[in-house]
N, C-alpha and C positions, 0 to 999 in steps of 0.2 A: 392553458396551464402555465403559472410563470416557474422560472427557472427554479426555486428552490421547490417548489410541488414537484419538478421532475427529479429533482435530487430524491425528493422524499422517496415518491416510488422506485428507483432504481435501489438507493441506500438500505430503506426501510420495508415497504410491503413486501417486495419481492423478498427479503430477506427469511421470513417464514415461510411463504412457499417454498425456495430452497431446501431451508432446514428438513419440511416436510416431504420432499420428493427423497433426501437424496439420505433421509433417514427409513423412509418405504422399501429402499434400492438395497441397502447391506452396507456395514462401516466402511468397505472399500471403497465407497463413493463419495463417502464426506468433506476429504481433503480439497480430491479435483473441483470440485461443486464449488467448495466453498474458496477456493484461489482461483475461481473465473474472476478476470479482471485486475488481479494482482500479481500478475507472475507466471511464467511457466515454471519447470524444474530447474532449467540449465539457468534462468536468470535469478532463482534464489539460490541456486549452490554458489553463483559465483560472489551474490553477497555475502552468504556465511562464509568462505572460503575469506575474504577480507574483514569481516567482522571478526570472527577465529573466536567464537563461543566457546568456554566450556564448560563441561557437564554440571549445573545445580547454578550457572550464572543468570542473574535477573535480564531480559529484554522487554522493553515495551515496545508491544505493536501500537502505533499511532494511526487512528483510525486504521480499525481492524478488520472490521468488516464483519463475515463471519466465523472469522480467526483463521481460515485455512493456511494461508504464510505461516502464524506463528504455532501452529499444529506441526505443518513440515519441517519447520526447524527444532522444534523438541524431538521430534522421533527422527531427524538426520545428525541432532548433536546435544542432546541432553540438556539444552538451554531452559529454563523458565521464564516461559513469557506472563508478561501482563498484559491484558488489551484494554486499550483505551477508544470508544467508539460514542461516536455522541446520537446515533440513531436508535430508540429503545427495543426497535422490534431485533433489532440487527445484534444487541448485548443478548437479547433471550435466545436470539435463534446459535450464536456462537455458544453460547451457554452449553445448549442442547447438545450439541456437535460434540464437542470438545470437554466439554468439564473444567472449561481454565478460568484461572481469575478475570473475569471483566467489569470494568468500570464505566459509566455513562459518562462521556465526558468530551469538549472539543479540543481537538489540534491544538488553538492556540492557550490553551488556556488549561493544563493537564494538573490532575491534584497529586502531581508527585513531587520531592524535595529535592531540593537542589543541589548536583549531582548524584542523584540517590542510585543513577542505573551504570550499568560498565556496557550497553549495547542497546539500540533503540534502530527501527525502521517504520519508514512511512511509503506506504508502496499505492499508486495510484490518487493519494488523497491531495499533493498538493494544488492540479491543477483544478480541484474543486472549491476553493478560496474564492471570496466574491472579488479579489484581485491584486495586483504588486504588494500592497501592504498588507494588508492579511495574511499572501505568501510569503513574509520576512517574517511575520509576527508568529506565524508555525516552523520556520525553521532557529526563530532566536528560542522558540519553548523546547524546542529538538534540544539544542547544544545547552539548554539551561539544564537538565534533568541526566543530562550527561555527564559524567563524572571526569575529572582531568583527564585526557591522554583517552579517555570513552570514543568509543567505531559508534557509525550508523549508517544506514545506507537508505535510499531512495529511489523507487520507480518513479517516475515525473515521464509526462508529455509535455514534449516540445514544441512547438508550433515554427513550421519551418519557413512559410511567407506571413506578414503582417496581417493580411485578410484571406478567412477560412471563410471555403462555401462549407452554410449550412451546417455551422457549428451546434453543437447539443446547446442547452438551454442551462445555464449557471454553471458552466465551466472559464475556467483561465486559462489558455496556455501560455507558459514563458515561451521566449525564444532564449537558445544557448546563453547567449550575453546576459541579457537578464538574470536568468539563473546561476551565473559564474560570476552576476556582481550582489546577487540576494545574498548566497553562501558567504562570499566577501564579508558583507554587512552583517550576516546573522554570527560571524566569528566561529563559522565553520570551514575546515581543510579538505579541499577534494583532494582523495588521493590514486583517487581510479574510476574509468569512466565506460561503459559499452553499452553499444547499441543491441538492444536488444533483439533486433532481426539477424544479429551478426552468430547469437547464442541460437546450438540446436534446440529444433521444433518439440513440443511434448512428444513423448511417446504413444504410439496409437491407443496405448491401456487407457493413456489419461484424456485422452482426447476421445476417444468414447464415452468413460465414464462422466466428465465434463459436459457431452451434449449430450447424453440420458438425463439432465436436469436443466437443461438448457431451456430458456420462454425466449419467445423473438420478442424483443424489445424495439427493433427497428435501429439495429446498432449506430449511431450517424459514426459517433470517434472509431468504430471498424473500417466505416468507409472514407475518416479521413485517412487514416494510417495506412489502406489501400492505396490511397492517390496519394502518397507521402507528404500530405500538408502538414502532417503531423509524424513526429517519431518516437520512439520508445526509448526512454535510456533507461540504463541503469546506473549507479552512485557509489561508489562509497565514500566516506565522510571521517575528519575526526575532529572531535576536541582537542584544543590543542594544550598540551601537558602544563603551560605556565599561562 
């Protein structure tokens, strides 16, 4: 299988399945199901918490997945997300879920105007770039679509030694450097940074309902972030006002 055929099925086929288990399950289950992989609780409060949404403001989820991030932050703060996902099984099955606007579309290349949003996140998607410049060329589309003085934030894996055993198959990881000199270049402001292992664990509700839809995929980035080859951060970001 080469790397972008395992993206497909990670991104794509499973995407339906999901949708279909965790729509069988009861609407309580749609959210956790569908933020496998993007996020727990404590590390999307603390992005919305620095993004500071409010009620009826536009967010674009970038690469969304099956919109579960941009589900929790309308019903934690009355934001309107857009989703942008360039996987088509993965726009139908958010569809389903969620009821929210999706658009089929990639990272770097979003059909939105320029600064047209006041908040935008990208949560697990950039280390899936076939590499450095791909990853500059989705965080310059980030702060393009952002509006002066526009929050955004980002989940990213970090890759903590130069050579990972038994990395997944079409992934990137920056290492911190990296990513603190792409943000530089893409003309984005960090203004806040946490390790995600540092933020409380889900709650047992969620981590239940998460593995009631759970397929073993034979996690490898589980087992890198086990052996901390790899770490979880979280971002927040801003456009800068001039």
């Amino acid at each position: 299988m080469t790397g972008r055929d395992a993206m497909e099925a990670e991104f794509d086929t499973v995407a339906e399945w999901t949708a279909e288990a965790a729509i069988s399950l009861g609407p309580e289950y749609r959210i956790p199901a569908a933020c496998r992989g993007s996020g727990r609780p404590s590390a999307l409060d603390w992005l919305l918490a620095g993004l500071d949404p409010r009620p009826g403001d536009l967010m674009i989820d970038i690469g969304a997945g099956l919109g579960g991030p941009a589900a929790y932050a309308a019903g934690r703060t009355g934001v309107q997300p857009v989703l942008a996902e360039p996987e088509p099984d993965a726009c139908r099955a958010a569809a389903r879920l969620f009821g929210v606007p999706v658009l089929q579309a990639d990272a770097a290349a979003l059909p939105f105007a320029d600064g047209s949003a006041s908040h935008a996140w990208c949560l697990g998607v950039l280390c899936t770039a076939s590499g450095p410049q791909a990853q500059l060329g989705m965080l310059r589309e980030m702060r393009r679509v952002l509006r002066p003085g526009g929050r955004a934030g980002l989940l990213v894996l970090l890759a903590t030694r130069e050579r990972l055993d038994n990395p997944p198959q079409g992934n990137h990881f920056p290492s911190r450097a990296q990513l603190t000199a792409q943000l530089s270049a893409a003309g984005l402001v960090e203004t806040d940074a946490a390790d995600q292992a540092s933020l409380p664990d889900p709650p047992a509700w969620w981590q239940e309902r998460a593995a009631a839809v759970a397929r073993d995929q034979g996690n490898r980035i589980g087992q890198l972030l086990t052996s901390g080859d790899l770490v979880s951060v979280v971002v927040r970001l801003q456009r800068p006002a001039s």
